[in-house]
KEKE-3310 file (N, C-alpha, C; in steps of 0.2 Angstrom, whole numbers, plus 5000, padded with zeros to 4 digits):
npx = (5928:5919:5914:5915:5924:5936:5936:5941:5952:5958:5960:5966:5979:5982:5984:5996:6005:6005:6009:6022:6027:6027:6035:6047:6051:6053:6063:6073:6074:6064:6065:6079:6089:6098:6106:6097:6084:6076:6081:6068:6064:6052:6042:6043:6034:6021:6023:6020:6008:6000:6003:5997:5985:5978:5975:5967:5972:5986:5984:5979:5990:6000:5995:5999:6012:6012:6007:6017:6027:6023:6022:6036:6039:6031:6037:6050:6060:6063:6073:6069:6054:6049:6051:6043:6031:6030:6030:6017:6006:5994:5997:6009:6003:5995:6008:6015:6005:5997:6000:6007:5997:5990:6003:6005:5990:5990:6003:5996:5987:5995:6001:5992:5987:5999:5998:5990:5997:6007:6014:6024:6037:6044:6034:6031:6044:6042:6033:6033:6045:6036:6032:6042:6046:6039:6034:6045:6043:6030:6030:6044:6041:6028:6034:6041:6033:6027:6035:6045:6050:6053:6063:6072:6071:6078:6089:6096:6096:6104:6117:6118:6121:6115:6100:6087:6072:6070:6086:6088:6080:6085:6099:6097:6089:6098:6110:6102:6090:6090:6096:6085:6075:6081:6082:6067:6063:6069:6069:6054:6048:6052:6044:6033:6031:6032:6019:6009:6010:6008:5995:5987:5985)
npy = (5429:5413:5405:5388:5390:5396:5385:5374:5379:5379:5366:5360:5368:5362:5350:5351:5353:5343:5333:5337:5336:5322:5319:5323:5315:5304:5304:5305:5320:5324:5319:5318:5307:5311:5308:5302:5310:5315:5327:5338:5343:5345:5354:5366:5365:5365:5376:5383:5381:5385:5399:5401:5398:5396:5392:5378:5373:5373:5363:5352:5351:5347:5336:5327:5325:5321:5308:5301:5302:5295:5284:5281:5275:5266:5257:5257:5265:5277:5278:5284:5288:5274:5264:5274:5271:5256:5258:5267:5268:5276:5286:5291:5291:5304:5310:5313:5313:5321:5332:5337:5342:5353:5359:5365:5371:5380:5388:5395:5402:5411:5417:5425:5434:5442:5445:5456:5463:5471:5474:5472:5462:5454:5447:5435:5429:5427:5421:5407:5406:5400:5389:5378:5383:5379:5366:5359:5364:5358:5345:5342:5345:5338:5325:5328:5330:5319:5306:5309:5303:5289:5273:5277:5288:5293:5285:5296:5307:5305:5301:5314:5321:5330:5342:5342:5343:5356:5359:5346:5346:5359:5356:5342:5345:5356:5364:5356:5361:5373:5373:5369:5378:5391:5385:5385:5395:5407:5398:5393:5405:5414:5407:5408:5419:5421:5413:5418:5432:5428:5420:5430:5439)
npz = (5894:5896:5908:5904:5895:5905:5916:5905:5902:5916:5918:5910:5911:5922:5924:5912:5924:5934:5924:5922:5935:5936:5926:5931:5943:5938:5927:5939:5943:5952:5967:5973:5982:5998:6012:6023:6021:6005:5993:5987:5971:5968:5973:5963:5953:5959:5967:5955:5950:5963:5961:5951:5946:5956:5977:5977:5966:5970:5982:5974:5967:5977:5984:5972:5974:5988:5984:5975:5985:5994:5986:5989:5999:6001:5991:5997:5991:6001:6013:6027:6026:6022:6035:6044:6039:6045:6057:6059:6048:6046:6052:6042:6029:6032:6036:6023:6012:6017:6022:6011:6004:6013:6011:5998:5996:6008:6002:5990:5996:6002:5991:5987:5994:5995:5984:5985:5992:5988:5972:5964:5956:5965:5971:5966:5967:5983:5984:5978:5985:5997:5994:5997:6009:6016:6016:6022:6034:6038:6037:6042:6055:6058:6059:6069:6080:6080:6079:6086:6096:6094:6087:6078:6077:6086:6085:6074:6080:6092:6082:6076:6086:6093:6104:6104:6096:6087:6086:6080:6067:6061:6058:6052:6040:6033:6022:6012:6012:6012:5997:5994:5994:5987:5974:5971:5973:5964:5952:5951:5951:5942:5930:5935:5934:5921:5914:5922:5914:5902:5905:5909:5899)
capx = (5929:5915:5916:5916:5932:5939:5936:5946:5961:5961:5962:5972:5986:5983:5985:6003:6009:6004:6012:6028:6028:6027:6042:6052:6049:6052:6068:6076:6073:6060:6067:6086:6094:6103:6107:6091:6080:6076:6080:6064:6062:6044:6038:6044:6028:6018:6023:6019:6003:5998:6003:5994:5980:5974:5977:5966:5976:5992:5983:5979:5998:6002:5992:6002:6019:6010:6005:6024:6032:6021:6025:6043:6038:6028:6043:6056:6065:6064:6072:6064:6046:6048:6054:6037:6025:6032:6026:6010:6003:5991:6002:6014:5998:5995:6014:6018:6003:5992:6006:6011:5991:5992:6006:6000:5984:5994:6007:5990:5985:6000:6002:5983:5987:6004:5995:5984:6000:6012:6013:6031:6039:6045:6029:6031:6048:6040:6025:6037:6047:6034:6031:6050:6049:6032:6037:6051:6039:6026:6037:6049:6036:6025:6040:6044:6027:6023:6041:6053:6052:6056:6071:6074:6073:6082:6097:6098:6098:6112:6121:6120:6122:6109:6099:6081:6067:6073:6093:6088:6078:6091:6105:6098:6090:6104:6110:6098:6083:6094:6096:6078:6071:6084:6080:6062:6062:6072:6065:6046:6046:6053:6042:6025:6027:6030:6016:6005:6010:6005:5988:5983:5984)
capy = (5422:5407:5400:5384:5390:5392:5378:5369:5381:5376:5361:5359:5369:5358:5342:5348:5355:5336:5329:5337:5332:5314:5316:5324:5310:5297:5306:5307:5327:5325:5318:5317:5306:5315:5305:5299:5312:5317:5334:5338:5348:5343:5361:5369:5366:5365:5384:5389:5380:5389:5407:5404:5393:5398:5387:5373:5369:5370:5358:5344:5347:5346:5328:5324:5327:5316:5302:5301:5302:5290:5278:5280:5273:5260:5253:5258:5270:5281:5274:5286:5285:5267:5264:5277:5266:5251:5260:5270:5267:5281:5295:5291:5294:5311:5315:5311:5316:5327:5340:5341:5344:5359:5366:5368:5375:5387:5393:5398:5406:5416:5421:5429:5439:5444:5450:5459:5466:5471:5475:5472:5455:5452:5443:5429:5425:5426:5414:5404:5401:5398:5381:5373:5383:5376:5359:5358:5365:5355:5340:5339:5347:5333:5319:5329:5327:5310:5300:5312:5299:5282:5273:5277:5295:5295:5285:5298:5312:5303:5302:5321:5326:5337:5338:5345:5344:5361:5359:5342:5348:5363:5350:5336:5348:5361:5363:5353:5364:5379:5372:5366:5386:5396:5382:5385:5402:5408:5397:5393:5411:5415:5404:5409:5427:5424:5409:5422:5437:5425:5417:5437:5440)
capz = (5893:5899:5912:5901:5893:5911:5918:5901:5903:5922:5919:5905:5915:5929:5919:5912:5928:5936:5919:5924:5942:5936:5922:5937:5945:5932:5929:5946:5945:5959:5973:5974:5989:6002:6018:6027:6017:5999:5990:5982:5969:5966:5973:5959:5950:5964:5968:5950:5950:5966:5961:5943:5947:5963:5983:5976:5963:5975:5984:5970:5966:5981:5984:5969:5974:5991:5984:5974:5993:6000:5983:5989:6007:5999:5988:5999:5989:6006:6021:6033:6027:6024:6043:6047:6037:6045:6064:6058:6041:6047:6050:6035:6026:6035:6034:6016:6007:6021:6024:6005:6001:6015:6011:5991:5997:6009:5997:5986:6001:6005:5985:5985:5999:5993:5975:5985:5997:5984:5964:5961:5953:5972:5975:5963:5972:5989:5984:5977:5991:6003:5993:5999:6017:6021:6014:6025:6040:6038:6035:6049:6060:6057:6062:6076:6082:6081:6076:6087:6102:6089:6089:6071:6073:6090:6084:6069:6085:6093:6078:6072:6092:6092:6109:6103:6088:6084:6081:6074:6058:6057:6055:6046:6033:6033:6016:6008:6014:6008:5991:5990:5992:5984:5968:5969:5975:5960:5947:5953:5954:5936:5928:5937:5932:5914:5914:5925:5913:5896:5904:5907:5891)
cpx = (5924:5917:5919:5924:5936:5941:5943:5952:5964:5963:5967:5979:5989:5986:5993:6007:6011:6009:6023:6031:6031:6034:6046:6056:6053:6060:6076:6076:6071:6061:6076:6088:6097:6104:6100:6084:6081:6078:6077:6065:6053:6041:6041:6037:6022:6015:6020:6011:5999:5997:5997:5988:5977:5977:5972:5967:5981:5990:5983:5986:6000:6002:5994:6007:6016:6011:6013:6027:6029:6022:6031:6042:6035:6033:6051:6063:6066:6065:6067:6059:6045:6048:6047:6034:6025:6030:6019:6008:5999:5994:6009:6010:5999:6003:6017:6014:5998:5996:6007:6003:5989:5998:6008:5995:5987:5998:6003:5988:5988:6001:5997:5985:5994:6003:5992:5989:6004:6010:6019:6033:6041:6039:6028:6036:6046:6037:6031:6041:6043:6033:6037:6049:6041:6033:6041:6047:6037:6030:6039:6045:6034:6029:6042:6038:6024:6029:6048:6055:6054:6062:6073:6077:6077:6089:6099:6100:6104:6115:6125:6121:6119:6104:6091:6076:6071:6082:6093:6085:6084:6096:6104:6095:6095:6104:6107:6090:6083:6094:6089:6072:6074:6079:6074:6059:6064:6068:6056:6044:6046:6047:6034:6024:6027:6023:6007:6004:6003:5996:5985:5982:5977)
cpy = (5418:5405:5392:5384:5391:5389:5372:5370:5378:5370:5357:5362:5365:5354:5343:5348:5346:5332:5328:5333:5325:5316:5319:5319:5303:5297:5306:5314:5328:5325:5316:5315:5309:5314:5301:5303:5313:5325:5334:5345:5349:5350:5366:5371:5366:5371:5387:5386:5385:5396:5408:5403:5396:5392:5380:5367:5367:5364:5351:5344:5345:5338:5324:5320:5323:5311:5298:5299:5296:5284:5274:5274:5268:5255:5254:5262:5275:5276:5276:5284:5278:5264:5266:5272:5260:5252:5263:5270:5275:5289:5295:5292:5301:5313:5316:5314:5323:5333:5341:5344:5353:5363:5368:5370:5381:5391:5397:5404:5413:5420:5426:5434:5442:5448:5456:5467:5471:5472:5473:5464:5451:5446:5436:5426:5422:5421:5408:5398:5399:5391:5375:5374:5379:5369:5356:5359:5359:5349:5336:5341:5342:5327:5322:5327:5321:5305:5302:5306:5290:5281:5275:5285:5296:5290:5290:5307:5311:5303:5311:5324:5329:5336:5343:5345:5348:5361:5350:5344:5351:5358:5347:5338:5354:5363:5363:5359:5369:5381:5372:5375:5389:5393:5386:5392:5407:5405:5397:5400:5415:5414:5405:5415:5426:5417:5416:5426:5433:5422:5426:5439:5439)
cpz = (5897:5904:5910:5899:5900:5912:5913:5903:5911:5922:5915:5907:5920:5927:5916:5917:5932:5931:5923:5933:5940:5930:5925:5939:5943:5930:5933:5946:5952:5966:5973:5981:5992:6010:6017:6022:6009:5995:5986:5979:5963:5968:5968:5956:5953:5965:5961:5948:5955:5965:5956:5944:5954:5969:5980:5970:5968:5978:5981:5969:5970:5983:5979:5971:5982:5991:5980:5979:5995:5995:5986:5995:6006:5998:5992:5997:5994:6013:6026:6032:6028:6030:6045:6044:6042:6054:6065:6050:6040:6046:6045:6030:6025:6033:6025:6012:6012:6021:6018:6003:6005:6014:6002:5992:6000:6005:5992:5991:6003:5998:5985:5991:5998:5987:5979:5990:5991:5973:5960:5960:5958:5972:5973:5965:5979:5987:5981:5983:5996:6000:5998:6006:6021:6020:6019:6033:6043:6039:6041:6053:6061:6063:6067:6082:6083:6081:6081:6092:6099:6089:6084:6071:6079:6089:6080:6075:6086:6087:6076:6080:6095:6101:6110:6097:6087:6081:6077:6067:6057:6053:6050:6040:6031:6029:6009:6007:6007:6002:5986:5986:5990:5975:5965:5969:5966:5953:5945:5953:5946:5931:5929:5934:5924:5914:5917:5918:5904:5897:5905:5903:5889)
residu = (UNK:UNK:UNK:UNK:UNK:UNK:UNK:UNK:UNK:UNK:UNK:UNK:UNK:UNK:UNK:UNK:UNK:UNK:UNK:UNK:UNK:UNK:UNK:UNK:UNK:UNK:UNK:UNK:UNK:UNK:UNK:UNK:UNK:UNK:UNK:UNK:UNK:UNK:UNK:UNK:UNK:UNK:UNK:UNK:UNK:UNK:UNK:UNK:UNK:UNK:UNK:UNK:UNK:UNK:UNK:UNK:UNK:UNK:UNK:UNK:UNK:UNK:UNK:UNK:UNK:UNK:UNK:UNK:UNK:UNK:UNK:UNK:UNK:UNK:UNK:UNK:UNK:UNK:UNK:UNK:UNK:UNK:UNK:UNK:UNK:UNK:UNK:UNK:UNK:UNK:UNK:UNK:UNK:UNK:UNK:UNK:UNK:UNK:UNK:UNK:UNK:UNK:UNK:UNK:UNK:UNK:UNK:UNK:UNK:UNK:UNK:UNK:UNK:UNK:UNK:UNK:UNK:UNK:UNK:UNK:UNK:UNK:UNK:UNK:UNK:UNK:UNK:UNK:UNK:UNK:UNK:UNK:UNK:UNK:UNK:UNK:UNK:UNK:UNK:UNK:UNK:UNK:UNK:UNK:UNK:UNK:UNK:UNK:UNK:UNK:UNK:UNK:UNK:UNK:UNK:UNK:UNK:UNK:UNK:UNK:UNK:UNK:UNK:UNK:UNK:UNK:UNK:UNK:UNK:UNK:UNK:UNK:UNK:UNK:UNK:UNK:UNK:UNK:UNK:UNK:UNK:UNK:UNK:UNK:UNK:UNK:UNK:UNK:UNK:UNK:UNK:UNK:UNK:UNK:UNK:UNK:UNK:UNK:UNK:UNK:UNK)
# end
C-alpha cells in the first residue's frame, strides 16, 4: 500500500474515532457526574485509537478528550475544574488537556511494546487498560501536585477523612476508577483487536 493511501486510512480512522468522542460527548456517554468528579468513558476510543493507530494518534485523541474536559471547566459543567480554572487558568490547561494528551501517547507506548512482548489476545486488553489507569494517574497525580494544598481540595479531604494525597485519590475515585478500567479494559480491548484484525487484512 502507498504511503498516500496510508496516510488517507490514518486519517480517515482518526477522524471517526474523534467523531465518536464528540457523539459520546453530546450524548452524555462521555463524561457521566459522580460526586465532585466525572466518570469518563472517553478512553474507550482513545485506547482503540492508540492500539490501532500507533502513540500519536493516542495523543491527538487524547487532546481531544482534553480540550472536551477543559470545555467542561470553561462552562462549568465540572465543579472541580471549574474551581481549578478559577485559581490557575495555566495548570487547568496542563491538567485537563496536557495529562489527557500524555496519557494517549503512553498508552501507544505501552501497546507497541506489549506487541512486541506477547502474541496472545491478552495484549489488547492490557493496552486497553492502560488508557483509564493512566487517565486516573496522570489526572489525580497532577491535582495532588499543584491543588492538593487549596481550600477546595482540602475541604473535600476533610470531608472524606482521609489524611494523605494517596488514601485521598483511592477514596474519591474508588469505585468510579474501578468502573472506568474494567469498561475500557474489556471493551476498548474487544474492539481494537477486531478493528486491528480487519485493518491487517
Amino acid at each position: 500500500m502507498s504511503k498516500s493511501s496510508n496516510s488517507i486510512r490514518f486519517m480517515t480512522q482518526l477522524s471517526l474515532l474523534i467523531a465518536v468522542q464528540v457523539v459520546m460527548k453530546i450524548i452524555g456517554l462521555g463524561m457521566v457526574p459522580v460526586g465532585p468528579l466525572k466518570m469518563s468513558f472517553l478512553t474507550v476510543p482513545i485506547a482503540v485509537g492508540a492500539i490501532v493507530l500507533g502513540p500519536a494518534a493516542g495523543a491527538i485523541l487524547g487532546g481531544v478528550f482534553g480540550i472536551i474536559s477543559f470545555y467542561d471547566a470553561l462552562s462549568g459543567a465540572s465543579v472541580m475544574t471549574s474551581t481549578f480554572l478559577s485559581i490557575s487558568p495555566v495548570h487547568t490547561v496542563i491538567l485537563c488537556i496536557g495529562m489527557r494528551v500524555l496519557m494517549g501517547f503512553l498508552t501507544g507506548i505501552i501497546y507497541q511494546a506489549l506487541e512486541k512482548a506477547m502474541k496472545s489476545n491478552a495484549r489488547y486488553v492490557l493496552g486497553a487498560l492502560c488508557a483509564p489507569v493512566l487517565n486516573t494517574i496522570l489526572f489525580m497525580g497532577y491535582i495532588c501536585i499543584v491543588f492538593y494544598n487549596t481550600d477546595y481540595i482540602q475541604t473535600l479531604v476533610t470531608s472524606l477523612k482521609v489524611t494523605n494525597p494517596f488514601m485521598f485519590v483511592i477514596v474519591l475515585v474508588g469505585m468510579q476508577g474501578l468502573a472506568e478500567a474494567v469498561a475500557c479494559a474489556i471493551v476498548g480491548g474487544a474492539v481494537a483487536k477486531g478493528v486491528d484484525v480487519v485493518v491487517k487484512k
